[in-house]
N, C-alpha and C positions, 0 to 999 in steps of 0.2 A: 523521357527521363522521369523517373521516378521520383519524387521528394518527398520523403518521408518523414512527418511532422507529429507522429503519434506513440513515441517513446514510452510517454506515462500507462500504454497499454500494453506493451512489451518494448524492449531494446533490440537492434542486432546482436549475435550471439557473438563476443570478443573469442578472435582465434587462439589465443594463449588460453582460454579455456573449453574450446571444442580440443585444443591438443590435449589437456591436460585429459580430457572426457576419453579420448582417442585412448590413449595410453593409460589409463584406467582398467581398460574396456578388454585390454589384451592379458590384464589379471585372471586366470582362472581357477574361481573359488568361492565359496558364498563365507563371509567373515564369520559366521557365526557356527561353522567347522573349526575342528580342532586337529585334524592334517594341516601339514605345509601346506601347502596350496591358500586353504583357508585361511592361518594364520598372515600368510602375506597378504590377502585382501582386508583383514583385521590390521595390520598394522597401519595401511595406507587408509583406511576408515579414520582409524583415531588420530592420525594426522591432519588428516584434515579438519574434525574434529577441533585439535588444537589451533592450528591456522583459523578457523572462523570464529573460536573461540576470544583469538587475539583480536580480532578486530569489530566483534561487537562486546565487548567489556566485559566477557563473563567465563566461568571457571570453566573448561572441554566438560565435564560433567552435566552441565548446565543444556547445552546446545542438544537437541533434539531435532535429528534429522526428520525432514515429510515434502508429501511431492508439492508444496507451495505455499503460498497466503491463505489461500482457502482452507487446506486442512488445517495449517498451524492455528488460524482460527476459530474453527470449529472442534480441535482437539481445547484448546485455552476455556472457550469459552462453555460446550458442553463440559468437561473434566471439571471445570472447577464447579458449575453447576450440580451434578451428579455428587461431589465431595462436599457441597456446603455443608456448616454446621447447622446442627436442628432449628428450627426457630427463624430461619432467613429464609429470605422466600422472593425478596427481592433484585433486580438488576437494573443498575444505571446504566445509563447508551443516551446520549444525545443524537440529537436529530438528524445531523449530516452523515450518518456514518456512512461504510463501505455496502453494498448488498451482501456478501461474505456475513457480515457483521450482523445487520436487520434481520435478514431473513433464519439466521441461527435464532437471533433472539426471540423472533418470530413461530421461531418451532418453540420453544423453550418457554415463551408464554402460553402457547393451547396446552401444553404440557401439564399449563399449574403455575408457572413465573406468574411476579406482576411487575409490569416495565416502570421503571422510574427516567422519564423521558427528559430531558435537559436542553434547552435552547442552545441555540448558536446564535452571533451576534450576525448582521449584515454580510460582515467580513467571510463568514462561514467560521472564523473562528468560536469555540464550545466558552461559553461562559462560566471562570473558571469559581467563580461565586457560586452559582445555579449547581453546577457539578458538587460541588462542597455540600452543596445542603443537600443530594440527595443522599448522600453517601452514608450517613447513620442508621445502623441494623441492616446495610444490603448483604444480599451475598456473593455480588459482585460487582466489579464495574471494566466498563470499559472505552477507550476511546483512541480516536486517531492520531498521531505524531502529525499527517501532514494531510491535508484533505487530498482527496487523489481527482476530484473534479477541479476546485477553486485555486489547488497549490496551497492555503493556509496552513503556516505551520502554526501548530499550538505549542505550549508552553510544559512539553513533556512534565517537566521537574514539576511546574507546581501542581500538576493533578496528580502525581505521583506523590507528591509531600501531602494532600490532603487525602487522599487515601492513607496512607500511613496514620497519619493523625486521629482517622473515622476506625480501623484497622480493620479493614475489607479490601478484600484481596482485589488486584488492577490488574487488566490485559492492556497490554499499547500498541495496536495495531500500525506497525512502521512499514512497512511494504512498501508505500510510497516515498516515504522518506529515508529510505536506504539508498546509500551510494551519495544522499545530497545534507541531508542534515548530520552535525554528529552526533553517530549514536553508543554511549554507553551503558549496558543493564546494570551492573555495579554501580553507576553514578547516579544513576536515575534512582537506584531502590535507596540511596544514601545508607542513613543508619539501621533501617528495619532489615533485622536479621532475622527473623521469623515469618512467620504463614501468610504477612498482611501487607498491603502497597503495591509495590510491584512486581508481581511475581510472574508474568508472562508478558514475552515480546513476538511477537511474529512477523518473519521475513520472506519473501521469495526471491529467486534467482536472476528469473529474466528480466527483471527490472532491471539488474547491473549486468546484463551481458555472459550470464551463466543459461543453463540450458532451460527449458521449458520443463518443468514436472521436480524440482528441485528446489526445496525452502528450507528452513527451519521454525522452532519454536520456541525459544530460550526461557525455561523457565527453572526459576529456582529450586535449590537441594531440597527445602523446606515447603514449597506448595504443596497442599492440599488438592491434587489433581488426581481425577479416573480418568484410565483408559478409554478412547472410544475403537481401535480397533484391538484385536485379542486374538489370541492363537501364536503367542510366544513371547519371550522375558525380552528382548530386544528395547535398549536404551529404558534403561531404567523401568522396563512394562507399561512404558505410558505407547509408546507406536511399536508393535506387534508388527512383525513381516521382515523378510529378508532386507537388508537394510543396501541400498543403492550405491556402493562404494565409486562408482565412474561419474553420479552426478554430485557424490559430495566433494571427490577431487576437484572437479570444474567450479562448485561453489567456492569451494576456498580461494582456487585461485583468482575468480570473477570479485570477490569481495574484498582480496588484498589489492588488487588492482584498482577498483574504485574510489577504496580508499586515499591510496597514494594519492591519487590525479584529484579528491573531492575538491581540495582549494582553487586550484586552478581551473579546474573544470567550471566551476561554479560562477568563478567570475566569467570566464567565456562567456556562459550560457545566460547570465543577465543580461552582458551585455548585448548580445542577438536577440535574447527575448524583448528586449526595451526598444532595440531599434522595428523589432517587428509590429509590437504594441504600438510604437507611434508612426509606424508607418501605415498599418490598419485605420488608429484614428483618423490621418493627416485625410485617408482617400474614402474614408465611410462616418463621417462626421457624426452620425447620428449611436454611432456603437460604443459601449462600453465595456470598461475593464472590471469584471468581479475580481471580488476577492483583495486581500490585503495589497496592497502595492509593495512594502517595505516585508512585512513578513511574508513571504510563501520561496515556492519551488524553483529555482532558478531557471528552469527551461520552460516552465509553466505561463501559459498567457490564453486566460481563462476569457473570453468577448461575450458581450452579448448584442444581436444584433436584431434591432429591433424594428418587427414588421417583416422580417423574414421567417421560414421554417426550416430550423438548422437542419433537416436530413435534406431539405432541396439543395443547399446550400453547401453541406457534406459532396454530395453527388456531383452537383457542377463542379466543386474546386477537384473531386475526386477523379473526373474528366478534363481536369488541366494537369493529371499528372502529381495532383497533392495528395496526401494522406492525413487527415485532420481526426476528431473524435467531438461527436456531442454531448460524450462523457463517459462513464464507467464502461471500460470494453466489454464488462461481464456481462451486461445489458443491452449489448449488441444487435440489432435486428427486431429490437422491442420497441418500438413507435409511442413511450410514453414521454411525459413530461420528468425533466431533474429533478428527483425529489431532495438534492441539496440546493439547489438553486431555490426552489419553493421553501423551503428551509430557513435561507436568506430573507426572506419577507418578502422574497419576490409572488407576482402574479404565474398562473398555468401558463399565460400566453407567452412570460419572459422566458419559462421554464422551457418553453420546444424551442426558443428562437438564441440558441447560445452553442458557441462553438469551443473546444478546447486543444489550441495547438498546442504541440509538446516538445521541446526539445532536447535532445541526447549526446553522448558522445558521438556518433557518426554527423553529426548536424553541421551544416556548412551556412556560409551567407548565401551561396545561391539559392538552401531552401529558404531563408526568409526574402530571396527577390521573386524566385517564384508565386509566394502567396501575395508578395504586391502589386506584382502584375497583371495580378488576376480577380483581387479582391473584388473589386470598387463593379466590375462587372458580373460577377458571378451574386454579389448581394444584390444589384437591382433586378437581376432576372429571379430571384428567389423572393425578395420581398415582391415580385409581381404576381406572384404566384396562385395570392389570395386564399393561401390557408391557415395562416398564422393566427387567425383566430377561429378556427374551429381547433375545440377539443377533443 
């Protein structure tokens, strides 16, 4: 049996929106025709449209459809780079961000950027002082809702309200904390009604259970954003291309569903993540919990296990039938160290030696007995391993 413990890297896909995908799918007509045909796939676009509009706090105009986190972020964060006003030249990004996040910023600095880099406390949470002060004359900034390795959640509002105050434009990378923290773009940008604060959020789908290749970008009437892809006026000309009508139906409905169940769910999944937390400590005594205890992800239970090397340790519990994560899926297959963990103040060596179970809506208590069954033996054969200290 299967126990599938790595949610935070994708969800199962909720059958109420593989139907809705399904019966999308039997629409034929690209929306952006002007026969019937077309217009019916137009109509059920902008409904949906509306529906996801309603539950991330922002006008259906606002919501820009794309195929996930990744572009929504590299449309936010290139677009507004490419838009800046004359004279900025800088970008804030703290240290833990997403790879989506870095490695944009990353291109955008050989470009000519110059990074204005911001610490993170212990917790992984972004120090929201340090963010403040780099914020004057950038031309842009950006940072996480929730860490997607540690589970910390940050303090959306106030780097949105210190952005406002510096008036440089904010992307807020939510992808992880969709479906768990609430998110509202109207409430986050409060009174700034203009070009500066918050003016882009980005979301993906399969986080909550909509399909794989399906996100948005929610950015406001008034950003200052270029296009990165082109070859047609599609959503306001910022995402050119036939626009996806079967995966935004599914989005909408994945998002209103998440919503509904967020309270309830939440509490579930703390309290199986805590019973797992201390039932990890109770049988591996020597391991630790990063990241915030009281603030982060409800399913999230971030360890670090020290003297082992988490992919041996991946592998064993992966051969007892668990499904776990060493951290960012996108970095998958790449045998380095966390560079949010290191981030943390931690050492290289804690950096390979940390595991991150994840918990979801499909998540029962038998997968947290599986991973106890199995811990306490799968960390001593992996801390015997004697690699934990080569880099």
């Amino acid at each position: 049996m299967q126990h599938y413990l790595d949610h935070a890297a994708t969800t199962p896909l909720r059958p109420e929106a593989r139907e809705a995908w399904l019966d999308a799918s039997a629409i034929v007509g690209n929306a952006s025709s002007t026969h019937g045909a077309g217009q019916d796939a137009r109509r059920l676009l902008e409904e949906s449209r509306e529906r996801a509009a309603a539950v991330l706090g922002s006008d259906p105009i606002e919501v820009v459809f794309t195929s996930g986190g990744t572009e929504s972020i590299n449309l936010a964060l290139q677009g507004l780079w490419q838009a800046r006003p004359a004279g900025t030249d800088a970008i804030v990004m703290p240290d833990a961000e997403h790879h989506a996040t870095m490695d944009t910023v990353e291109a955008l600095v050989a470009a000519g950027a110059l990074l204005r880099a911001v610490p993170v406390y212990r917790t992984a949470a972004i120090d929201p002082a340090a963010f403040a002060a780099q914020l004057p004359g950038a031309a842009l900034a950006t940072a996480l809702v929730a860490n997607n390795e540690s589970g910390t959640i940050n303090d959306a509002a106030v780097l949105a309200s210190a952005a406002a105050a510096a008036r440089v434009p904010l992307h807020l990378d939510a992808v992880s904390a969709l479906g768990h923290v609430p998110l509202s773009f109207r409430a986050l940008r409060g009174d700034a009604a203009d070009a500066v604060g918050l003016v882009a959020m980005s979301v993906a789908g399969h986080k909550i259970g909509a399909p794989v290749g399906v996100g948005a970008l929610v950015t406001s009437r008034t950003a200052r954003l270029a296009a990165i892809l082109r070859g047609g006026a599609q959503q306001r000309g910022l995402r050119a291309g036939t626009q996806d009508v079967a995966g935004a139906a599914a989005f909408a409905v994945a998002l209103e569903l998440a919503e509904a169940e967020r309270l309830t769910e939440n509490t579930r999944l703390s309290g199986m993540r805590d019973r797992l937390v201390d039932g990890i400590l109770a049988r591996v005594p020597t391991a630790e919990v990063l990241g915030d205890r009281a603030e982060r992800l409800p399913g999230n239970a971030h360890i670090l296990f020290p003297g082992a090397v988490g992919e041996s340790l991946l592998f064993l519990l992966d051969m007892a039938g668990i499904a776990a994560s060493t951290g960012s899926a996108c970095q998958a297959g790449v045998a380095e160290p966390s560079h949010v963990v290191m981030a943390m103040g931690r050492s290289e060596q804690d950096a390979r030696s940390v595991l991150r179970f994840s918990l979801g809506r499909t998540s029962t208590e038998a997968d947290v007995d599986a991973v106890l069954s199995s811990i306490a033996e799968a960390f001593s054969r992996a801390s015997g391993s004697g690699s934990a200290a080569r880099s």
